[in-house]
C-alpha positions in Angstrom: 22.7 68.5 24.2 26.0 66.7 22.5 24.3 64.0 19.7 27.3 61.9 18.6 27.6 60.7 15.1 26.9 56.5 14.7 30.5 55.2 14.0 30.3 52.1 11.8 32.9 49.0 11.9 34.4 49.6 9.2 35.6 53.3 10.0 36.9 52.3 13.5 39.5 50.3 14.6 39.1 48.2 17.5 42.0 46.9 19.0 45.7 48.2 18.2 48.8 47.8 19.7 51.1 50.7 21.4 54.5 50.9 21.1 56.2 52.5 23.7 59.9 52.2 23.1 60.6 54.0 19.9 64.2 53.6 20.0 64.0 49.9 20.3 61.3 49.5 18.1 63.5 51.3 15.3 66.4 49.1 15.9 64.1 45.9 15.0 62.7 44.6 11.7 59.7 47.1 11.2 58.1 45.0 8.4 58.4 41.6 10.5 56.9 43.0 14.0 54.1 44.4 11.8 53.1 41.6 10.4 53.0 39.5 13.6 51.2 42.3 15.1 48.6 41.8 12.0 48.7 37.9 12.7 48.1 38.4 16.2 44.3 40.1 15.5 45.5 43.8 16.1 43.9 46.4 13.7 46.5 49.0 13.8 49.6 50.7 16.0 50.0 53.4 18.0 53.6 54.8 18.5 55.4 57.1 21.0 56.4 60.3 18.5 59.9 60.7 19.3 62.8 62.7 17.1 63.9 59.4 16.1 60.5 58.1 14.7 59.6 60.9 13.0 62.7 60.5 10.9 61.3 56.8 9.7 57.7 57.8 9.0 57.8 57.2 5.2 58.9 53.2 6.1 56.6 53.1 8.9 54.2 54.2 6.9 54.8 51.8 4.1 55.2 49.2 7.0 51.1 49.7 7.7 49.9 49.9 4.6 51.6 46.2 3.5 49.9 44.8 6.5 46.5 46.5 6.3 46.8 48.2 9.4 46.4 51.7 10.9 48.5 54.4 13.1 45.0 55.0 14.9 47.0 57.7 17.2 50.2 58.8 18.3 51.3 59.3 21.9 53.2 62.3 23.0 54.6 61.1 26.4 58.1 61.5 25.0 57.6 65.1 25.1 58.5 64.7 29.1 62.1 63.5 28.4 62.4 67.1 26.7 61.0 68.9 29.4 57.9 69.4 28.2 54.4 69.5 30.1 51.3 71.0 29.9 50.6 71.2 33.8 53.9 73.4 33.9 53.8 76.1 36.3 56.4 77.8 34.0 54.0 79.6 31.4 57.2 79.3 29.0 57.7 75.4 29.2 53.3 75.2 28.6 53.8 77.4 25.5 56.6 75.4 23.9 54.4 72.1 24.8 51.4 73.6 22.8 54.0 74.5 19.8 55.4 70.8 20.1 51.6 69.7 20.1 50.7 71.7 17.3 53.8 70.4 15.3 52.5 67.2 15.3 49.1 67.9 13.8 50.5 66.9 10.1 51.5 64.1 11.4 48.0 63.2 12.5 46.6 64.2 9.1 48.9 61.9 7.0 47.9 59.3 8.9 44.5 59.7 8.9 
């Protein structure tokens, strides 16, 4: 029998926003879009990981903290555009998926 834990409010977020295109995202004022997305009721932001936005982590980081919100996940749909997929008949493509996956687990960490 699987007993979950009681999750209070104030340790889960609710509603956040995704962010699918990373490259545009990047190209626009971080700190502005943020703070509407605040405004707008949203509790944090989840972002496509792409080789792009992992080189701006420390700002989007900054980004969340100044408007009390959270990165309450990451999606790794991007990994596609590489070639990448877990369903892949091609043992070699699942392997470097799981590696790519695994990568990413610090990322998750920082963040919480």
């Amino acid at each position: 029998m699987h007993v979950r834990s009681p999750v209070t409010r104030s340790s889960m977020t609710h509603f956040s926003y995704m962010i699918v295109d990373s490259k545009a995202f990047l190209k626009s004022d971080i700190p502005a879009i943020f703070s509407h997305i605040k405004a707008s009721g949203y509790e944090g932001v989840e972002m496509n990981i792409t080789s792009e936005l992992l080189r701006h982590l420390d700002r989007i980081e900054q980004c969340l903290q100044a408007n009390g919100l959270v990165a309450p996940s990451f999606l790794t749909g991007a990994a596609y555009e590489d070639g990448l997929c877990l369903s892949s008949p091609d043992e070699e493509i699942r392997h470097r998926t799981v590696e790519r996956l695994k990568s990413y687990l610090p990322i998750g960490k920082r963040f919480n």
